[in-house]
C-alpha positions in Angstrom: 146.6 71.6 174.4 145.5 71.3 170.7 147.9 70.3 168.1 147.3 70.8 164.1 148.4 67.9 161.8 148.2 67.4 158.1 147.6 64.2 156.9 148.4 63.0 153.4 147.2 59.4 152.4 147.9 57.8 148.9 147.2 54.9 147.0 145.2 52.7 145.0 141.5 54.2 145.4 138.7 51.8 146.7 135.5 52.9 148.3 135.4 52.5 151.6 138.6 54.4 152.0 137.4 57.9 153.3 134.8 56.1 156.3 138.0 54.4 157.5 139.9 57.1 157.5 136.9 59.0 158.9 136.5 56.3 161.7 140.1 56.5 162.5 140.1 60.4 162.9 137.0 60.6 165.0 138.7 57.6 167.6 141.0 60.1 168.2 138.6 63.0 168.7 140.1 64.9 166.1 138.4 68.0 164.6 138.6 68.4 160.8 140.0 71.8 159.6 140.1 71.3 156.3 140.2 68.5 153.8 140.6 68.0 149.5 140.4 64.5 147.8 141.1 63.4 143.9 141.2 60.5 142.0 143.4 60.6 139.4 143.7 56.9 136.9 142.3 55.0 140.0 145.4 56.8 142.4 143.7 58.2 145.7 145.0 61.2 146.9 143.9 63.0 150.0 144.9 65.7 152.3 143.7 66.8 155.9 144.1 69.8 158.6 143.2 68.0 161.3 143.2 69.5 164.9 143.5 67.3 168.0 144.2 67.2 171.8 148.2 67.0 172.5 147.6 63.4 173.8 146.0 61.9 171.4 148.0 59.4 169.1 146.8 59.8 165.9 149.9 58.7 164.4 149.8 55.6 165.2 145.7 54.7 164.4 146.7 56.2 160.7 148.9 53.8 160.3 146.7 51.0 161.3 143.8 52.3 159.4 145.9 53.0 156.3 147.3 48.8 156.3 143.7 47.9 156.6 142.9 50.4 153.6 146.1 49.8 151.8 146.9 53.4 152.0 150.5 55.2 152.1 149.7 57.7 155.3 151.8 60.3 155.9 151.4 63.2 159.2 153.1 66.5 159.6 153.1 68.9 162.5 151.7 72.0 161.7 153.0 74.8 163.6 150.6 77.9 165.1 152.7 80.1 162.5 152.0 78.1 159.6 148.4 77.3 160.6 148.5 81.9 160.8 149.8 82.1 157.4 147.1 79.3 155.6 144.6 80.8 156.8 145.0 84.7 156.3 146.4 82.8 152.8 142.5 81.4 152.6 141.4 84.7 152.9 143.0 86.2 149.6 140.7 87.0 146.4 140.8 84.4 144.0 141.3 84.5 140.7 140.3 82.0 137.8 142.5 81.5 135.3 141.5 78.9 132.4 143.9 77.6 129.6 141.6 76.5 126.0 143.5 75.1 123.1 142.8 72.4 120.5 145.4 70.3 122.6 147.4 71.7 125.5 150.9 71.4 125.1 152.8 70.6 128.2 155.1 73.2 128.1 152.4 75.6 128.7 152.4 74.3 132.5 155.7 75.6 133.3 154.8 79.3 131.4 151.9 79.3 133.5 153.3 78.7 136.6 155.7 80.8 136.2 153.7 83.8 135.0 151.7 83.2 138.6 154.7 83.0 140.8 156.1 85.8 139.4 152.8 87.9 140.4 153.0 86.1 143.6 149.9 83.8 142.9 150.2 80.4 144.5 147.9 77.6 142.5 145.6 75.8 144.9 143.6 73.4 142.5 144.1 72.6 138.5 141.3 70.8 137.0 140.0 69.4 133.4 137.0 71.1 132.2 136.6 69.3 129.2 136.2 65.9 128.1 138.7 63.1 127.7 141.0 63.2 124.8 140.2 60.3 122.3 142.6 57.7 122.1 143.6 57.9 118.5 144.5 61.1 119.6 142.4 63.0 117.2 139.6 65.8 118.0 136.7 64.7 117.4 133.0 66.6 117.4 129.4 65.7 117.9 126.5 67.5 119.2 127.6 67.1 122.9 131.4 67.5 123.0 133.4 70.6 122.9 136.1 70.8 120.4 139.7 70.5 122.0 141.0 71.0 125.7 139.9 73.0 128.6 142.1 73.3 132.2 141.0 75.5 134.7 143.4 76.7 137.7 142.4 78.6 141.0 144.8 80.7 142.0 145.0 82.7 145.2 147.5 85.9 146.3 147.8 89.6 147.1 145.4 91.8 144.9 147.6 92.3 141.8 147.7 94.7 138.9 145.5 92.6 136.5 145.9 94.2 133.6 149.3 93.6 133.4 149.0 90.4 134.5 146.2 89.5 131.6 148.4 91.5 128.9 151.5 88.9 129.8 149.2 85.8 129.5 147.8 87.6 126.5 151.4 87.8 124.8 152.3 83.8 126.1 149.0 82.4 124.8 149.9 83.6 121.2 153.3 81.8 121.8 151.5 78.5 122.7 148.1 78.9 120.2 146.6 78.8 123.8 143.8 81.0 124.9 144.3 82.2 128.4 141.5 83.7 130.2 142.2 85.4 133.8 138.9 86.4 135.9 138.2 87.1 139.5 136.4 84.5 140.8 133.1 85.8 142.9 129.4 84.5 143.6 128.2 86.2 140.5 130.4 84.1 137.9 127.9 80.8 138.2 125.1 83.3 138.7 125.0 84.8 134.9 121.9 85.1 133.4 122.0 87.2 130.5 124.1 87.0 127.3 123.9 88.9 124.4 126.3 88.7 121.1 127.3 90.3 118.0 126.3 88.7 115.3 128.7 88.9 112.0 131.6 86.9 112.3 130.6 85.8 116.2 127.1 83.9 115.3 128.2 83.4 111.9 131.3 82.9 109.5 130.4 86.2 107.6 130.0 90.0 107.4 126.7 90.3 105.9 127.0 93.4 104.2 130.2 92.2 102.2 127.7 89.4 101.1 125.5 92.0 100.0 127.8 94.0 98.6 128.8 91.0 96.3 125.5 90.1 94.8 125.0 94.0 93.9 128.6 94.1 91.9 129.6 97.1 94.7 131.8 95.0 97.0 135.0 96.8 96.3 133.4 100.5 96.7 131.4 98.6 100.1 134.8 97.8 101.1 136.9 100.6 100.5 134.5 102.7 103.0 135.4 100.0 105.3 138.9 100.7 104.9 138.4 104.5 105.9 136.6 103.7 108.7 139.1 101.4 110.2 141.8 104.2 109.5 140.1 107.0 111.4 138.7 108.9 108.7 134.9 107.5 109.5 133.3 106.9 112.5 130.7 103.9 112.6 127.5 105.4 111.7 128.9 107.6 108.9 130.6 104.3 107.3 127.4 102.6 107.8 125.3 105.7 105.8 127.8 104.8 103.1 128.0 101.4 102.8 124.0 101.3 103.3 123.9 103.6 100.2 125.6 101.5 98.3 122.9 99.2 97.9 120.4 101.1 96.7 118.7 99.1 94.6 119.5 95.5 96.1 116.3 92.7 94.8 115.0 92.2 98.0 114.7 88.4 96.9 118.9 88.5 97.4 118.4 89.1 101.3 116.3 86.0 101.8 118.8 84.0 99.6 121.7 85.1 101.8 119.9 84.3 104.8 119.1 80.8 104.0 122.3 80.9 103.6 124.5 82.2 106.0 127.1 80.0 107.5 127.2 79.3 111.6 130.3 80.3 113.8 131.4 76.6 115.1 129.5 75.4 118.6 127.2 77.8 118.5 123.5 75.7 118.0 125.7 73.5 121.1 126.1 76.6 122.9 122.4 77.9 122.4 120.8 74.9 123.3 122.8 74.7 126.3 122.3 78.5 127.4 118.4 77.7 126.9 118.4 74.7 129.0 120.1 76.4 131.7 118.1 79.1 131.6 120.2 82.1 130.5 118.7 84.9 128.3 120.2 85.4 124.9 120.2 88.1 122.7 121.4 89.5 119.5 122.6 92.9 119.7 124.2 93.9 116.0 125.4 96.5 113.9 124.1 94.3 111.3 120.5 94.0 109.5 117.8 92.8 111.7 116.4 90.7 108.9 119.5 88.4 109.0 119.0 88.7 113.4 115.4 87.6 112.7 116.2 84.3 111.1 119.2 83.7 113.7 116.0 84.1 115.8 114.0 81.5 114.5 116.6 79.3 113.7 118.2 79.1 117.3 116.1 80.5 119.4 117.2 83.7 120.6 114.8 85.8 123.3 115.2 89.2 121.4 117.1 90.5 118.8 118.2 94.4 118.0 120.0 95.5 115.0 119.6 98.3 112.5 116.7 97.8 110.1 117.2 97.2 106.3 114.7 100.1 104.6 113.0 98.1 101.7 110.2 99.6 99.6 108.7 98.1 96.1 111.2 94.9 96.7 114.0 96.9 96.6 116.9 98.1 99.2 116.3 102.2 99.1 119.9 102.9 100.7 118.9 105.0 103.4 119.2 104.2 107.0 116.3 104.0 109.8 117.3 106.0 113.0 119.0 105.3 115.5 121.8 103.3 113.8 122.8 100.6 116.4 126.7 101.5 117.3 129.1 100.8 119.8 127.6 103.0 122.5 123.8 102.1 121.5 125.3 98.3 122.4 126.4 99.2 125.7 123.1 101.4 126.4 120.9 98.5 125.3 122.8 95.8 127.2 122.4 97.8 130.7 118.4 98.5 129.1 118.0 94.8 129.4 120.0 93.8 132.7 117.6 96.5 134.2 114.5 95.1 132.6 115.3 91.7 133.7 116.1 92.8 137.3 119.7 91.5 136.7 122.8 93.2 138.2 125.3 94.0 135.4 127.7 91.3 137.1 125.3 88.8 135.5 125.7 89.8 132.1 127.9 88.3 129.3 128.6 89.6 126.0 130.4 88.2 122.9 132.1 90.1 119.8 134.6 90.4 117.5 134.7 94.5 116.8 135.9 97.5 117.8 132.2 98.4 118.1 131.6 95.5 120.4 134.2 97.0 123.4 131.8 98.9 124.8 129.9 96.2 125.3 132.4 93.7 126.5 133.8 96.7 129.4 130.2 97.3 130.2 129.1 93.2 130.8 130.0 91.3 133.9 132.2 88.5 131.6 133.0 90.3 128.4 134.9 87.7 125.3 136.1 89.2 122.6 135.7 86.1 120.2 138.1 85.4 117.2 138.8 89.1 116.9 141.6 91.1 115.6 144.8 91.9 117.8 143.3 95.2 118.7 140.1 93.9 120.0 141.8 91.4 121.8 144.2 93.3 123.8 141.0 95.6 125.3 138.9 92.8 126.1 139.0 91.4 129.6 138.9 87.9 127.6 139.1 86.7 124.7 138.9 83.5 123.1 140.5 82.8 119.4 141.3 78.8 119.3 138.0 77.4 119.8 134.9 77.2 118.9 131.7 79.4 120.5 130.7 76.9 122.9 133.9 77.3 124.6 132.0 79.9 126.3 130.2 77.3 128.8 133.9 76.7 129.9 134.7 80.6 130.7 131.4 80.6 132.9 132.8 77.4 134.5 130.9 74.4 133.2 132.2 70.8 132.6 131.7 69.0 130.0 131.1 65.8 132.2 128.0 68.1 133.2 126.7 69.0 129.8 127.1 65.9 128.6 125.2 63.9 131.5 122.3 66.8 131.2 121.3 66.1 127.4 
């Protein structure tokens, strides 16, 4: 008659610990159910669902084999009920939930595991995504590291209502200053291949038209048509006509000044130069100018660009607007455009904004991140992330930085 036994062993860690152990189990004729192993500051911990014949004494060739390894072996009788319950347990959907802060405070542990527990999410592995902290404690930044802290946490449960779920861990990450993403875990999330971002205030610092606006002496009329528009009085493309005719008359030599210019969201030539060597295919897809897109183009190396075009004749900005204005639902058209092109299910696709006319985009992409966006935007986006920089990214699609690091 079979028996099921977990084994825990502990200690120092030393190689040659797992053949022993290995050596010990298969004396014994045991079969191996299931097994996890860390090392944590050189302390060994390791865990085994082992099943063997009722005979057998496996007890006692642990203990031997963990005073030859100088391991602390513990075994526990696992029931038929138990071993029922782990495995129709197993057999849950998964969900990914990944905490991203300059530094993660402790207390956010006990939030977190409580927010699970009370949606009946048990958490079977935690583990660091991002680098070691440096010892002076500071953050430091070069071209390889991410900025700040990065955990990642499988859980496992019932199907549960996400939304809610998301809009709590929403509400305790602004408690904390920690961004919490939540996403199911599948075999598409390491299988993305397309991302496409927004470009003012996502790839860089600034709106480009409010820079615009300033060098023609129109800013406050440029922004006051912005303010209509974000009270309901204008939709998109009749606050663009506006604002566009507002700078009639721009020098066209002010564009290329701006766009030698323009200042870069944080992480993102890491990020680009990491989606590249991976393989990914990046594009800009903005309400913005395409001039500006162009040299974001050439600068970083993005595949293809779309954004509205800037009308320019005799050096100067006429005002008008060429057809079809790129808007929240031309972003979303174009996004499934180019999944399709590429032969890419839409479960592949990642996009990146900061706007109102980005959700489309983010409901319609397989990951969607609203990035440093308002409160709004934020509460509609599957994920969002607001306390690091771009290349923070690379964590939400599940890369370490031990990984990135090692590849450059």
């Amino acid at each position: 008659m079979t028996r099921r036994v977990l084994i825990r062993a502990t200690g120092k860690a030393c190689p040659g610990q797992l053949a022993g152990l290995g050596k010990a189990l298969a004396k014994c004729g045991a079969r191996l159910l299931d097994i996890n192993q860390s090392v944590t500051f050189d302390r060994l911990s390791l865990e085994a669902l082992v099943g063997i014949n009722q005979d057998n004494d496996l007890e006692a060739a642990l203990v031997a084999a963990g005073d030859d390894l100088g391991l602390d072996i513990q075994t526990i009788q696992v029931s038929a009920d138990d071993y029922q319950r782990w495995s129709a347990h197993a057999g849950q959907p998964r969900l990914i939930l990944t905490l991203l802060a300059p530094h993660l405070p402790a207390g956010i542990l006990a939030e977190v595991g409580a927010l699970t527990a009370e949606h009946g999410l048990t958490v079977e592995l935690i583990h660091r995504l991002s680098g070691r902290e440096p010892l002076d404690g500071g953050i430091h930044r070069d071209h390889q590291s991410i900025q700040g802290a990065c955990v990642e946490c499988w859980l496992r449960g019932e199907e549960v209502d996400l939304d809610a779920l998301r809009e709590k861990a929403l509400a305790l990450g602004a408690m904390h200053g920690v961004d919490i993403a939540i996403q199911e875990d599948s075999i598409w999330r390491r299988h993305r291949r397309l991302v496409c971002f927004d470009m003012d205030s996502t790839l860089i610092q600034v709106e480009v038209i409010d820079e615009l606006a300033r060098r023609h002496g129109v800013f406050e009329e440029v922004a006051a048509v912005t303010e209509r528009a974000m009270r309901g009085e204008l939709d998109f493309q009749q606050s663009f006509r506006e604002r566009m005719a507002k700078l009639k008359g721009l020098d066209e030599s002010v564009l290329a000044e701006i766009a030698a210019e323009l200042p870069l969201m944080d992480g993102v030539e890491r990020l680009m130069k990491q989606l590249k060597r991976l393989g990914y295919r990046t594009v800009i897809l903005s309400g913005g100018f395409s001039y500006f897109a162009r040299h974001l183009q050439a600068r970083l190396g993005f595949d293809e660009v779309h954004a509205n075009e800037l009308l320019i004749e005799n050096g100067k900005v006429t005002g008008e607007v060429s057809e079809p204005i790129l808007d929240a639902d031309r972003k979303a058209l174009l996004l499934h455009e180019i999944a399709q092109r590429e032969g890419l299910a839409m479960e592949q696709t990642i996009a990146v904004g900061d706007g109102a006319n980005d959700l489309r985009m983010l409901a319609a992409a397989g990951l969607g991140i609203a990035f440093r966006a308002k409160p709004l935007v934020r509460a509609q986006a599957r994920q969002s992330i607001s306390t690091l920089g771009l290349d923070a990214v690379l964590y939400l699609i599940g890369y370490r930085q031990v990984d990135l690091e090692e590849a450059e």
